[in-house]
Backbone bond lengths (Angstrom), bond angles and torsions (degrees), N, CA, C in turn:
res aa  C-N    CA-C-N  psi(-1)  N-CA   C-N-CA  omega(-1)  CA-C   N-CA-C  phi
1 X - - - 1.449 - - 1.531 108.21 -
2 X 1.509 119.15 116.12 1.463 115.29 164.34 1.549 121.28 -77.52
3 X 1.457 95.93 138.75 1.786 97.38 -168.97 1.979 87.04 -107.56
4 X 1.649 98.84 133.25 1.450 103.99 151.72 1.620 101.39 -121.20
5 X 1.576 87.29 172.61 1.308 116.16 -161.03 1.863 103.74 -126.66
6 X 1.422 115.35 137.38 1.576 109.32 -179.94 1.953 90.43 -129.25
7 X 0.992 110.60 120.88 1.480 115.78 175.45 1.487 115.53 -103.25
8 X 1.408 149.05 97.54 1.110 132.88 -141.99 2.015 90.59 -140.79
9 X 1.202 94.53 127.61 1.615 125.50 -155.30 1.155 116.66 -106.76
10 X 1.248 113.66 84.91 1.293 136.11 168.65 1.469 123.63 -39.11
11 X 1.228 128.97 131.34 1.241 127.00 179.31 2.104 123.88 81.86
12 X 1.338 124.88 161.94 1.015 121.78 -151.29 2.020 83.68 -70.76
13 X 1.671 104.41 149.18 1.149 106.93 125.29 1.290 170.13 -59.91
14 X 1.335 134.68 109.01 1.460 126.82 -168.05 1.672 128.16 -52.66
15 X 1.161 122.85 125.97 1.695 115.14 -178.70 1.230 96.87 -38.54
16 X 1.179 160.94 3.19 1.710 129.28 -177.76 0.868 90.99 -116.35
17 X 1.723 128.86 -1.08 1.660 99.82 174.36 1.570 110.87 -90.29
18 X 1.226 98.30 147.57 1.644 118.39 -166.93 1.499 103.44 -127.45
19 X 1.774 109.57 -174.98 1.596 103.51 179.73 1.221 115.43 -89.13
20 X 1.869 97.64 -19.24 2.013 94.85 167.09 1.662 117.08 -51.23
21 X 1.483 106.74 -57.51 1.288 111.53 176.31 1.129 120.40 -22.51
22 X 1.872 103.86 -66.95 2.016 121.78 -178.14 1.778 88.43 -52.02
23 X 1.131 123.52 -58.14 1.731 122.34 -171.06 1.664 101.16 -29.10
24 X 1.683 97.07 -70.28 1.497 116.83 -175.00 1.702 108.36 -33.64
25 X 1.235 95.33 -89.10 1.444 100.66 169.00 1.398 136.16 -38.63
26 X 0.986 142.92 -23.31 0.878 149.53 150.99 1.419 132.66 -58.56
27 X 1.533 109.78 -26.06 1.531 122.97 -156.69 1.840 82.67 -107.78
28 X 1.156 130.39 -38.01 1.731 135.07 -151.34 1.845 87.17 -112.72
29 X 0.928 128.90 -49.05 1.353 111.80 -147.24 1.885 103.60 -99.48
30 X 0.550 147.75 -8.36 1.518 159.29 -164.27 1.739 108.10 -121.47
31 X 1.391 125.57 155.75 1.409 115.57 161.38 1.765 105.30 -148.03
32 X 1.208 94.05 115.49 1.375 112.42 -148.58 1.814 101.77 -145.79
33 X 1.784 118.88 169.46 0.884 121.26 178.76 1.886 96.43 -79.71
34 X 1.798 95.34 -46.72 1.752 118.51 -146.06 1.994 73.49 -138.00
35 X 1.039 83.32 135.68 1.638 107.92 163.62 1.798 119.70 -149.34
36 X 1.477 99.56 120.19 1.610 110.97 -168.41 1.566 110.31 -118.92
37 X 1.311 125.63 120.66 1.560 132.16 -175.96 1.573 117.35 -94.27
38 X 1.291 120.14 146.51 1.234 116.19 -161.41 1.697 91.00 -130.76
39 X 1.575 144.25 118.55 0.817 137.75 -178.90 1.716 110.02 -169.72
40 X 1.165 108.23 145.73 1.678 123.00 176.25 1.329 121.60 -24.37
41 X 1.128 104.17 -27.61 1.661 109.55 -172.35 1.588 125.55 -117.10
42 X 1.918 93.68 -28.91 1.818 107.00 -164.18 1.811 102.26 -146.35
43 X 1.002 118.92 166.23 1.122 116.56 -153.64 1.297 154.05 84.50
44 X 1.380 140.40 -160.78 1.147 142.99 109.99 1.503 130.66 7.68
45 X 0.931 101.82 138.63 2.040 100.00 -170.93 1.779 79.99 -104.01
46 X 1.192 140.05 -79.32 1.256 148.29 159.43 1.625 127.83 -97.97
47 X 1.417 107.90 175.02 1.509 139.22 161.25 1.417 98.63 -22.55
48 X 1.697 120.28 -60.49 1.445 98.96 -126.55 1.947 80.71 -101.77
49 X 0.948 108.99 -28.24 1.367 117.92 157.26 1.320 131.45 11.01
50 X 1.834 85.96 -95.44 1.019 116.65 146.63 1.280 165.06 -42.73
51 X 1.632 107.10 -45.48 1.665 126.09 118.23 1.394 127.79 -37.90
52 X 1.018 129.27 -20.04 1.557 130.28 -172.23 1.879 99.94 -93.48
53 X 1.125 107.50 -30.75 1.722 127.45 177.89 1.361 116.11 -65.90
54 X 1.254 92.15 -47.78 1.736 103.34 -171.65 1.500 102.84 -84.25
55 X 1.293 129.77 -31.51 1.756 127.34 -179.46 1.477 88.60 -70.38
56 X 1.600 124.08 -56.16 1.410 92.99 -160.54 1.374 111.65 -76.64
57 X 1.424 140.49 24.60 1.658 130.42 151.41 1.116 99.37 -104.72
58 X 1.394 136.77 26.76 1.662 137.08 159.08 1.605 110.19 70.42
59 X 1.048 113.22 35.77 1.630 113.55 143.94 1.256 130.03 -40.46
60 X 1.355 143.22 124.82 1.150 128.10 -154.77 2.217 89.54 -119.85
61 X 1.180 86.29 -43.31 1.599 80.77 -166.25 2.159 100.86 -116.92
62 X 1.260 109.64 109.47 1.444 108.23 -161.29 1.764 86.52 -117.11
63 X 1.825 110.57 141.88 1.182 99.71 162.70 1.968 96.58 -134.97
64 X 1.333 111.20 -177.73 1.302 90.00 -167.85 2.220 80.09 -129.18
65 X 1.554 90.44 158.74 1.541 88.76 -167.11 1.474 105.78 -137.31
66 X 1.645 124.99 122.77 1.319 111.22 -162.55 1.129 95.02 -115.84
67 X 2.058 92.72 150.16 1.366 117.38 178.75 1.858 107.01 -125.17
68 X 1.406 86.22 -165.07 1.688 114.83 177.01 1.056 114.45 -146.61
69 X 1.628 126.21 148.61 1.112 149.19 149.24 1.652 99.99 -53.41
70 X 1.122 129.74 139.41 1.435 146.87 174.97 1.932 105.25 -97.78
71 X 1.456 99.97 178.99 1.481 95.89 171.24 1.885 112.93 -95.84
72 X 1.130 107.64 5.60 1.198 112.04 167.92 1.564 105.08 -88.53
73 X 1.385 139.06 -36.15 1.327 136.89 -166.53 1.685 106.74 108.15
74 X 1.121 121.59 -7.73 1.665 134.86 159.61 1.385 108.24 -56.04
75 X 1.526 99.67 151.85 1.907 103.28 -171.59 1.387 82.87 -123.73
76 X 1.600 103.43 122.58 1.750 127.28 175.84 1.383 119.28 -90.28
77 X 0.970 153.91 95.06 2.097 123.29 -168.82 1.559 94.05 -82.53
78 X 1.337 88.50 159.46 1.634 107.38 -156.51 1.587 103.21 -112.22
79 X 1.614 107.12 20.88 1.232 110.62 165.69 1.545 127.88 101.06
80 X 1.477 114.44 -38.96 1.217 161.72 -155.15 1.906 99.76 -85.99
81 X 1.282 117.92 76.70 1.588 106.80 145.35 1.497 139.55 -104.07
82 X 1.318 108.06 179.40 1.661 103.71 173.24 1.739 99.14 -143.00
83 X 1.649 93.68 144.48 1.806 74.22 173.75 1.756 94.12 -103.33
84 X 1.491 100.72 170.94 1.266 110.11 -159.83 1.687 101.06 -124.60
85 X 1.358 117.26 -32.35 1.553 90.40 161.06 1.908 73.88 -173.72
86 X 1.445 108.58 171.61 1.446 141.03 -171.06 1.474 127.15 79.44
């Protein structure tokens, strides 16, 4: 069973974040088959989006996991998931 992951990022983005960053993050901070970011600047426009991305590379079990921008410009998760289907 492939597990994706939708991380969706609350609050404004910082100018230094870029799509390397979303790259960065994505590749180090998550552990996942497929990992998709949802944020002000990069990513995802929404939820279902994002979900719609991850079914079509055959995700079987996707949950989505919310974060924040910090006052450093770091993305924190705030603990808070939901699974979304599998």
């Amino acid at each position: 069973m492939k597990n994706g992951v939708i991380v969706y990022v609350a609050g404004s983005a910082p100018e230094t974040w870029t799509e390397k960053s979303e790259e960065v993050f994505k590749r180090d901070a998550v552990v996942a088959d497929s990992v998709e970011l949802i944020t002000s600047r990069s990513g995802h426009f929404d939820i279902a989006d994002a979900w719609h991305a991850l079914t079509v590379k055959g995700m079987n079990h996707i949950v989505c996991k919310t974060a924040v921008f910090d006052e450093e410009g770091q993305v924190r998760f705030t603990g808070k998931q939901m699974r979304l289907c599998g």
